[in-house]
Structures are given as structure tokens and as C-alpha cells.
C-alpha positions as CSV (number, residue, x, y, z in Angstrom):
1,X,86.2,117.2,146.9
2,X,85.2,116.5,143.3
3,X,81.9,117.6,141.6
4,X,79.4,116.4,139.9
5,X,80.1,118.1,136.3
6,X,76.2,117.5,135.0
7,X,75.7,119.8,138.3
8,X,77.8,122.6,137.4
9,X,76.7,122.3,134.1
10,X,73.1,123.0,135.0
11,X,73.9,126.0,137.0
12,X,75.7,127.7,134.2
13,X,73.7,129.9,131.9
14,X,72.3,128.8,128.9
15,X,74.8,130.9,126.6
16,X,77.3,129.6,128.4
17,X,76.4,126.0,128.2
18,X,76.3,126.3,124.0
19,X,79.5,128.0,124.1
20,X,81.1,125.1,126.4
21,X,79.1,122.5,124.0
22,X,80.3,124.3,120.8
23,X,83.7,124.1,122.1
24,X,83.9,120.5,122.8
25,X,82.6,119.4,119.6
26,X,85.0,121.6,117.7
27,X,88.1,120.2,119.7
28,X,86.7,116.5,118.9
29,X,86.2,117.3,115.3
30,X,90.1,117.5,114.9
31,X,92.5,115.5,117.0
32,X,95.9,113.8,116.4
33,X,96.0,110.0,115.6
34,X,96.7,109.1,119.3
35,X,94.3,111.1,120.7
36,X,91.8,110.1,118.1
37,X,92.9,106.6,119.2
38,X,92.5,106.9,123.1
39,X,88.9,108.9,122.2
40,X,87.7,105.3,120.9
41,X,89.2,103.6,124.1
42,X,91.7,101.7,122.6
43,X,95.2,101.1,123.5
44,X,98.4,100.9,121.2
45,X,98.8,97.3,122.2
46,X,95.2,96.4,121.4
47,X,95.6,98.5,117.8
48,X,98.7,96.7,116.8
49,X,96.9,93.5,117.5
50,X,94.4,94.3,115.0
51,X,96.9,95.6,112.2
52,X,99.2,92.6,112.9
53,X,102.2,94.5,113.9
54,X,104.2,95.5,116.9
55,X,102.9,98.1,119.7
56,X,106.4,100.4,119.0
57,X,105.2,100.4,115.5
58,X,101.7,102.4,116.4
59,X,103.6,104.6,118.5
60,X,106.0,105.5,115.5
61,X,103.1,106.2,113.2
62,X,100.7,108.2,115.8
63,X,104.1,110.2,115.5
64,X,104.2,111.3,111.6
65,X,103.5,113.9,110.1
66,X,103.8,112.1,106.7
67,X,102.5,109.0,105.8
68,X,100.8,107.0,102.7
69,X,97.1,107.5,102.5
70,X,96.7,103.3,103.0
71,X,98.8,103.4,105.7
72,X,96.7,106.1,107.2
73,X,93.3,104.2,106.2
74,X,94.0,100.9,107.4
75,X,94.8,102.4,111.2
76,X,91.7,104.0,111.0
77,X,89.4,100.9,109.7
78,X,91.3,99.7,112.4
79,X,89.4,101.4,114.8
80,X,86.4,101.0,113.1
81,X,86.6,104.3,110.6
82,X,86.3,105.1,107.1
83,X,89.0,107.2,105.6
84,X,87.4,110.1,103.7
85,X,89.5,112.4,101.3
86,X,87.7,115.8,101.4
87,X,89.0,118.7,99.4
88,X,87.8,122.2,101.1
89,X,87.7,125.5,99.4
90,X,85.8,128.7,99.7
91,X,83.2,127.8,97.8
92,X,82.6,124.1,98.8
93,X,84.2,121.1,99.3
94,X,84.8,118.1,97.0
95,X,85.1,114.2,98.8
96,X,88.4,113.1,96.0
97,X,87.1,109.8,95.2
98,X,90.6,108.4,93.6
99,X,91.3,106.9,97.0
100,X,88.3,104.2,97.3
101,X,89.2,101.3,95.7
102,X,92.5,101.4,97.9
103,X,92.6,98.2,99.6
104,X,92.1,98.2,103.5
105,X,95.1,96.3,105.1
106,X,97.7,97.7,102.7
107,X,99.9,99.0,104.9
108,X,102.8,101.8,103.0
């Protein structure tokens, strides 16, 4: 018999709740390009319709561990993103700015 999750939700305590709420936004802070992709409710098919190329080519790229940064930017203004570059140290962390005049479409 499935639940109502909002119901088990309210009957756990209030620490717990936070914890399960910090948890969730961690794990959708970082994702891999396909799950990023599903996340927004969009299929392969529907994605390679907007970049003008072939599903099998999405699922090669969700696969990469390597890619050009326009490549990577034009599948997500595909799904309605902006690419940031963000530097992170200890002390701070620096958006590299060399990136932005990158057109959106290029595709490396």
C-alpha cells in the first residue's frame, strides 16, 4: 500500500525533517548530465531536437567525462541553463569570466 510522503514527513521530527531537506538539496546541487537532464523533464529525444542532432548523440555526450566547454554550454542553454565557470578555493571562489562571449550553439 503506498503512502502519502507529505504524511510521513509531518510525523517525523523537526531535526529530522532539516536533515532529510538538507540532504536532498545537496544531492540536487550536483548531478551528472543525464540526471540533470531527466530533473528538468526532458527526454534525450526531445534534447537532441533542440541541438539539431541525433538522440544517440545525447547519449554519447551525457557519457563523457571530457568535453569542450561550448559543447557543455550549448546542452545546457538547451535546457534552459546558463553555463557558469566558478573557480573554488579556500578562501573564496572566483566566476572565470573568459568563457562568456562563447557563442551558444557552438557545438566542439
Amino acid at each position: 500500500m503506498a503512502k502519502d510522503f507529505t504524511l510521513l514527513r509531518s510525523r517525523m521530527a523537526p531535526e529530522s525533517q532539516a536533515r532529510a531537506q538538507a540532504k536532498a538539496h545537496a544531492m540536487l546541487a550536483e548531478m551528472p548530465l543525464n540526471e540533470l537532464r531527466q530533473a528538468r523533464g526532458l527526454s534525450q529525444k526531445m534534447l537532441a531536437e533542440v541541438l539539431h542532432v541525433q538522440q544517440p548523440s545525447i547519449a554519447k555526450m551525457e557519457k563523457r567525462t571530457d568535453m569542450y566547454l561550448s559543447t557543455l554550454r550549448s546542452h545546457i542553454e538547451a535546457m534552459g541553463g546558463k553555463l557558469e565557470v566558478v573557480a573554488r578555493f579556500p578562501d573564496g571562489a572566483v566566476k572565470i569570466s573568459n568563457f562568456s562571449d562563447l557563442g551558444a550553439g557552438v557545438s566542439g
